[in-house]
C-alpha positions in Angstrom: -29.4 -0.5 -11.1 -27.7 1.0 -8.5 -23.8 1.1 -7.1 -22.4 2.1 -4.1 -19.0 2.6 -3.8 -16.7 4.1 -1.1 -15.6 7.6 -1.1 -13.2 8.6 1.5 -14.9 8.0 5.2 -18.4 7.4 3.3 -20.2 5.2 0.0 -21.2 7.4 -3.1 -24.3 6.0 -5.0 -24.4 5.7 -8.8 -27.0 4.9 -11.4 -27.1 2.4 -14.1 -29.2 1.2 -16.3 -31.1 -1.9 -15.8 -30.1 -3.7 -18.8 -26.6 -2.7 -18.7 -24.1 -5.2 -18.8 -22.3 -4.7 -15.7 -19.7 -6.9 -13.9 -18.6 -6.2 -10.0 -15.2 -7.2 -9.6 -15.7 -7.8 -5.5 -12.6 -9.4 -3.6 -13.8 -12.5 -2.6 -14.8 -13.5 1.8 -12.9 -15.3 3.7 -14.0 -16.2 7.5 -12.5 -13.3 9.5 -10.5 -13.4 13.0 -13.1 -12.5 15.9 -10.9 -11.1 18.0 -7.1 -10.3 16.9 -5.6 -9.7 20.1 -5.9 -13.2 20.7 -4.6 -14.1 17.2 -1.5 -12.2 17.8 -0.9 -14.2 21.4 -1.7 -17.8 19.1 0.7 -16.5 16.4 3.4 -15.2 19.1 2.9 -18.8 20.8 3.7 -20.3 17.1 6.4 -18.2 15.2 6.9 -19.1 11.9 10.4 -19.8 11.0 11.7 -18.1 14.3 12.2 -18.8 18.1 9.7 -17.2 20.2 9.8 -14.3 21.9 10.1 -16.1 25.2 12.9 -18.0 24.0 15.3 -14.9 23.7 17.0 -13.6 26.1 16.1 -9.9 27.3 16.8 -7.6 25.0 18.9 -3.9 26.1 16.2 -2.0 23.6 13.2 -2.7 21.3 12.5 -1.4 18.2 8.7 -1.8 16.6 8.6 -0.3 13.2 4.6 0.4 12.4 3.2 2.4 9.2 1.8 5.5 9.1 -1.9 5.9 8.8 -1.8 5.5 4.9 -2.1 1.9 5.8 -5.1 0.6 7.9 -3.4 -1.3 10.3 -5.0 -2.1 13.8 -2.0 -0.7 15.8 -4.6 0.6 18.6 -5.3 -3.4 18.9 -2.3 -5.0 18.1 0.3 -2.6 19.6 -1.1 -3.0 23.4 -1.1 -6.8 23.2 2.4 -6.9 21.8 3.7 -4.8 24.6 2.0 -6.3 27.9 3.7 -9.2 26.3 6.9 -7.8 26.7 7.0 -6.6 29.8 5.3 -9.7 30.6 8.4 -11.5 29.5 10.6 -8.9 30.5 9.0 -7.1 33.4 12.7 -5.1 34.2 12.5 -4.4 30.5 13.0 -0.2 30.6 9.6 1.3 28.7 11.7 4.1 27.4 14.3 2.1 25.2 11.3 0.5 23.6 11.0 2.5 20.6 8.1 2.7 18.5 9.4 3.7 15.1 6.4 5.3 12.6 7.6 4.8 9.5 5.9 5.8 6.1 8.9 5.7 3.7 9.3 9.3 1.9 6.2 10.5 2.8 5.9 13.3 5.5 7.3 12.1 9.0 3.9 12.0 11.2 2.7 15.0 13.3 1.0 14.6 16.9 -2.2 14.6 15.7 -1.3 11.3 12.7 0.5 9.9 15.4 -3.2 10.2 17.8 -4.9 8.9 15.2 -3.1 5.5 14.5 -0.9 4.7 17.9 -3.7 3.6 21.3 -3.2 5.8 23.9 -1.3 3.9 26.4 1.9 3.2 25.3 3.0 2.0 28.9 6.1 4.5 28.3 7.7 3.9 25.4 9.2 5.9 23.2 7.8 7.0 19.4 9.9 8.5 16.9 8.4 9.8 13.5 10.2 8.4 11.0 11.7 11.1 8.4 13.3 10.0 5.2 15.1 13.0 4.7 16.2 13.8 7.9 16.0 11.4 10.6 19.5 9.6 11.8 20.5 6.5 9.6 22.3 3.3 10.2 24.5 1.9 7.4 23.7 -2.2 7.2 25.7 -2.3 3.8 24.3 -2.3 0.5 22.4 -5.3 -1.4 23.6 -7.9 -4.2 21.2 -5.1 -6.4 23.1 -2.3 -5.6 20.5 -1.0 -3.0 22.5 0.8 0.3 20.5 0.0 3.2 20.0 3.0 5.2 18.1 2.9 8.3 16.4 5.0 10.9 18.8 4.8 13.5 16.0 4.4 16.1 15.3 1.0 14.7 18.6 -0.1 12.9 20.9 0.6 16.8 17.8 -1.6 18.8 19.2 -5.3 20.3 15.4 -6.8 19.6 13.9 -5.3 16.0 10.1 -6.2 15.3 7.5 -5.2 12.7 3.7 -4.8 12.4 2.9 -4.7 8.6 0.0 -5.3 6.1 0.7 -7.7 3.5 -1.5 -6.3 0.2 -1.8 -6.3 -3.4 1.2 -4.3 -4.5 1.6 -2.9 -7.5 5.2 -3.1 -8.5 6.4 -4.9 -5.2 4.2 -7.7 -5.7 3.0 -8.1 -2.1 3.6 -5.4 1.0 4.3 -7.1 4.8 7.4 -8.8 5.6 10.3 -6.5 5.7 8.6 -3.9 3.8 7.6 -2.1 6.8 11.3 -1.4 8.2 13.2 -2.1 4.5 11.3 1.1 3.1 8.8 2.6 5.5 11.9 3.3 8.0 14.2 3.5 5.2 16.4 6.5 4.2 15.4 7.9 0.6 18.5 6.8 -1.0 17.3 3.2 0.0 13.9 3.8 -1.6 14.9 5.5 -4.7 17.1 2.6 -5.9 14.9 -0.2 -4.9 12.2 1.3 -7.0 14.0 2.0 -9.5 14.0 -1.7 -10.2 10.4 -1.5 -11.1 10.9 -1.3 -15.1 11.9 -5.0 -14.8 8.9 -7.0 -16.1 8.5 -9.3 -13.1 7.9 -6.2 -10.9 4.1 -6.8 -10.5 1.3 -6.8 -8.7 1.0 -10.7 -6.6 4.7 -11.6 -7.9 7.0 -12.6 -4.8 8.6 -15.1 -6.6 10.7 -13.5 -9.1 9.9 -9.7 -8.2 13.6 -8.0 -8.1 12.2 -5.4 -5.7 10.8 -7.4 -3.6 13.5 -9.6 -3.8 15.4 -7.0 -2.7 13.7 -5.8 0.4 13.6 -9.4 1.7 17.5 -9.2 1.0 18.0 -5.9 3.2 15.4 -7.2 5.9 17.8 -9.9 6.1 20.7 -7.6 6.2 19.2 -5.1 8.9 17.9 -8.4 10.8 14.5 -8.1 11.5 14.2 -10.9 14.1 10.1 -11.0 14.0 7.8 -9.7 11.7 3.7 -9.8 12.9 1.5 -9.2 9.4 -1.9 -9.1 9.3 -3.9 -9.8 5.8 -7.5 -7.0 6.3 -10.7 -7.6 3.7 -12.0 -4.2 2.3 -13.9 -3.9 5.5 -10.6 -3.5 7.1 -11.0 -6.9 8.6 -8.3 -9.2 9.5 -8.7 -13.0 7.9 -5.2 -14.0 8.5 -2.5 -12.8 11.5 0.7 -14.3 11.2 4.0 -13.7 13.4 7.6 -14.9 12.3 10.6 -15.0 10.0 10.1 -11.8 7.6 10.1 -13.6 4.3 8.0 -16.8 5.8 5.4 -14.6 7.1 5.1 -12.9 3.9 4.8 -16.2 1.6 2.2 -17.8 4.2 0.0 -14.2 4.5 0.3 -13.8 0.6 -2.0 -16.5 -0.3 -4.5 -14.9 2.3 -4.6 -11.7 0.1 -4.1 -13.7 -3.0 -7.6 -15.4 -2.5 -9.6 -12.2 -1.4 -7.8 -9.7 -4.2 -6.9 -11.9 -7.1 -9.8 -11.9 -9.8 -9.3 -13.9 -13.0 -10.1 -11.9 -16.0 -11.8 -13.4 -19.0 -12.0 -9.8 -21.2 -11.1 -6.5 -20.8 -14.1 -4.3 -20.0 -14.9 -0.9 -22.2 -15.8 1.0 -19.2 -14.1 0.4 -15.4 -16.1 2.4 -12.6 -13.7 2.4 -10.0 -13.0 3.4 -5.9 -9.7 2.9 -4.3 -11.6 1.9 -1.5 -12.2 4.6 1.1 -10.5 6.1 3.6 -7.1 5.2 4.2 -6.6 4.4 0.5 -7.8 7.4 -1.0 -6.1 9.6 1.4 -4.2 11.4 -1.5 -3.9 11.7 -4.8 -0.3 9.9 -4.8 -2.2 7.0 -3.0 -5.0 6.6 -5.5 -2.7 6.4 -8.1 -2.4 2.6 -7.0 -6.1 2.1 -7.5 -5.7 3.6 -11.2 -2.7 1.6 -12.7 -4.5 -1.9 -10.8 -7.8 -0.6 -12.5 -6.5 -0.3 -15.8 -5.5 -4.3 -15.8 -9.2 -5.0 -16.3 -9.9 -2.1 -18.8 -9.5 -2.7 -22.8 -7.2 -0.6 -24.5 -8.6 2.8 -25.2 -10.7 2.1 -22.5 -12.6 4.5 -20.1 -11.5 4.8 -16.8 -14.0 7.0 -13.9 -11.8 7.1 -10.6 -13.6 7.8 -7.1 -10.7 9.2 -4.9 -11.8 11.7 -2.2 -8.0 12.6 -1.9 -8.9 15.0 1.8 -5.1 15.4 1.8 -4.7 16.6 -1.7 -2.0 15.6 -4.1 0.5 14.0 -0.6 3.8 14.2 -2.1 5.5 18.0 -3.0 7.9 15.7 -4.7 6.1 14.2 -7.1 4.1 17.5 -7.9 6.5 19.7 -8.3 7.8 17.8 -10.7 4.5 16.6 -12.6 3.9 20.2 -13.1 6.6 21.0 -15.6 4.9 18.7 -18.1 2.2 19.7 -20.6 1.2 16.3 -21.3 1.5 12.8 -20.3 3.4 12.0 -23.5 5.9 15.0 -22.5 6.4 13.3 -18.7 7.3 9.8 -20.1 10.0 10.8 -22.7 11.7 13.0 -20.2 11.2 10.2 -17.5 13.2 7.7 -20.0 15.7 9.9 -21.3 17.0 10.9 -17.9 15.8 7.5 -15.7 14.4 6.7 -12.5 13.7 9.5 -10.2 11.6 9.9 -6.9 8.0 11.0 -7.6 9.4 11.3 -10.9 8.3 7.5 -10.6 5.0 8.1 -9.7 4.4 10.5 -12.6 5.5 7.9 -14.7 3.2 5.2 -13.8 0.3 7.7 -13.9 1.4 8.6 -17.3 1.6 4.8 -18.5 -2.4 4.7 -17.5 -3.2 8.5 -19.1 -1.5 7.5 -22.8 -3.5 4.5 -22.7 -6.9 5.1 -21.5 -9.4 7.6 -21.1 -9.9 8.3 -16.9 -11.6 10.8 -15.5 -11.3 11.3 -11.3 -14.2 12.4 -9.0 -12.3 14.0 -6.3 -12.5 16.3 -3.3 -9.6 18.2 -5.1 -10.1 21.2 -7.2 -9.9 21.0 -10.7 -6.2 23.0 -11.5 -4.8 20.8 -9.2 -6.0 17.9 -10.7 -5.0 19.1 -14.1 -1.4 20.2 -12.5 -1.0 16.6 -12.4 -2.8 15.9 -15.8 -6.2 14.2 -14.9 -9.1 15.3 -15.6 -12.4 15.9 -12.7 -15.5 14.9 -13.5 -18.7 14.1 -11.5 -18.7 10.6 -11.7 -22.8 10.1 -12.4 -22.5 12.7 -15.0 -19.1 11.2 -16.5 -21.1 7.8 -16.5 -23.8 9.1 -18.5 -21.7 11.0 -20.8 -19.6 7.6 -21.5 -22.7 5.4 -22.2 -24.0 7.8 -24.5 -21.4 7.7 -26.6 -22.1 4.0 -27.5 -24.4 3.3 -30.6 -27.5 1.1 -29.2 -27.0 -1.6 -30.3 -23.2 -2.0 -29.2 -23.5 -2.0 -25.6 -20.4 -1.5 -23.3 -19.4 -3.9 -21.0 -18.5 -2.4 -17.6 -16.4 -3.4 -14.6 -17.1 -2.0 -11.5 -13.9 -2.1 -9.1 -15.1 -1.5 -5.0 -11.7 -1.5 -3.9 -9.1 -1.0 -6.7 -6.4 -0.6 -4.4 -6.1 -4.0 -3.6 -7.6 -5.8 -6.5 -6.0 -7.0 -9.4 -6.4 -9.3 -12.4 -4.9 -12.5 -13.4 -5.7 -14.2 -17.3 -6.8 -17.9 -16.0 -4.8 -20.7 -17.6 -6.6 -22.5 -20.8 
């Protein structure tokens, strides 16, 4: 029996045996939208929750905050049919106080080349600013009912007219991306960032919960607060193919694209499996180490305690975040990370050596990687070849006690619900 599984930009084949007992975990299909420029002019034509572009008046600047390419968004399609639309609208509409804002929260503001890879090439004039946490000029909107201080690029936070093109995913701790996420932390300052996710500990931060989700709860509360006036999400497959495109009111964009992404990426689970084969799923989402991460802790939901855990994360970029390395480095275990992490509290990429550590005391994982092995170990995983990892692992079970194995195609997005009895 064989598996393919994406690795970075191409599929890595693995071997099992015939009479294994091997479940895939596969997102489910949902009919996908032919052609998406034309599902951005139907959902422009029919905001949800919000008047229509048409029916504002012209606007002294534009801001459009886009992610960077760590998300697979279809800017090179979207972003030209969104602006002839303007200048449709508003042909005396100046091209250079349209701002196209790049925003990837904390990590590295985009070069020329990132930029090249994710923005078309005709932007009809407008202006693009890489968004830098660190250093980039903020607006103050106030801070949140959670004691969050909403800090914006100024680029985006001083425009009359403030738009964003998002993804609404699986999140692990925010419950869903899209909606205000895309401004609210991808164009956000780091003090922003840090104390919205320092809400995470709370036990309703989790993966497909928008409900009751503090830190989501919170973004919504400093989109509102920044006043994002229309928010255009689009729901991909693991093909990277849109089945929903919705324009709108932040928050009524995200609850109508969420149960898009609810049906495709939420699995029930019956029983934990002993072994979990997973990939993030390819190129964007295993970019980096500190992007894979998110297709380990969602992996580990289907894996039974002391369970084994074989990662396939290219990670071209390498680790992708000094922040969290430097500081992952000090540690000689896991163990070590998470009691300094709780006696001294939330910190950035202090957080994301925490939630790696919460998978590494609990299950056995192993990564295939591009990345060296002293790197890997910096951060305290282990690299393995994943066929020979494999084989180790099902050796190690007595014949007649036969493991039962979860293969996960695209871990970044999946996750795991316990159906109701």
């Amino acid at each position: 029996m064989n598996i393919s599984l994406k690795y970075g930009s191409v599929y890595r084949t693995l071997e099992l045996p015939d009479d294994a007992d091997v479940t895939v975990m596969q997102p489910r299909d949902l009919p996908i939208l032919e052609d998406m420029g034309r599902a951005l002019d139907d959902a422009l034509d029919h905001p949800i929750g919000a008047p229509r572009l048409e029916d504002r008046p012209r606007p002294a600047s534009v801001a459009i905050a886009v992610p960077d390419e760590t998300r697979p968004a279809p800017l090179k399609i979207l972003l030209p049919v969104l602006l002839d639309r303007l200048f449709r609208i508003w042909p005396d509409l100046d091209p250079a106080s349209v701002r196209i804002v790049v925003g990837g929260g904390l990590h590295p503001a985009p070069d020329a080349a990132q930029l090249a890879r994710i923005l078309p090439d005709d932007l009809r004039g407008c202006t693009v600013v890489s968004h830098d946490a660190l250093a980039s000029p903020m607006t103050s909107f106030g801070i949140t009912s959670r004691g969050t201080p909403v800090e914006i690029n100024a680029a985006y936070g001083e425009a009359e007219l403030k738009l964003v093109i998002g993804m609404i995913d699986p999140h692990q701790f925010q419950g869903m991306t899209g909606g205000a996420k895309g401004v609210a932390i991808g164009c956000a300052s780091k003090a922003l960032i840090q104390h919205n996710h320092s809400l995470m500990s709370n036990p309703e931060a989790r993966v497909g919960n928008i409900l009751d989700n503090p830190t989501r709860l919170d973004i919504n509360e400093a989109g509102r607060m920044i006043g994002i006036d229309l928010a255009i999400n689009v729901s991909l497959n693991p093909a990277k193919k849109a089945v929903a495109l919705l324009a709108g009111e932040p928050v009524a964009v995200l609850e109508a694209g969420a149960s898009f992404s609810e049906k495709v990426y939420g699995l029930p689970l019956e029983e934990p499996f002993d072994i979990v084969v997973a990939s993030c799923g390819g190129d964007p989402k295993d970019i980096c180490l500190y992007q894979a991460q998110k297709g380990l802790n969602l992996a580990s939901q289907c894996a039974a305690e002391g369970g084994r855990i074989l990662l396939l994360a290219a990670c071209p970029q390498g680790v992708g975040d000094d922040h969290y390395l430097n500081y992952v480095r000090q540690f000689g275990s896991p163990e070590e990370q998470m009691r300094e992490f709780e006696e001294l509290g939330f910190r950035m990429g202090a957080h994301k050596a925490f939630l790696f550590s919460r998978t590494l005391t609990r299950f056995a994982v192993v990564v295939d990687s591009d990345m060296d092995e002293k790197s890997l170990a910096e951060c305290h995983l282990s690299k393995g070849d994943a066929q020979a990892t494999l084989d180790r692992w099902l050796g190690e079970f007595p014949p007649e006690r036969k493991p039962r194995i979860a293969v996960v195609p695209s871990a970044n997005t999946t996750y795991f619900y316990r159906p109701a009895r």
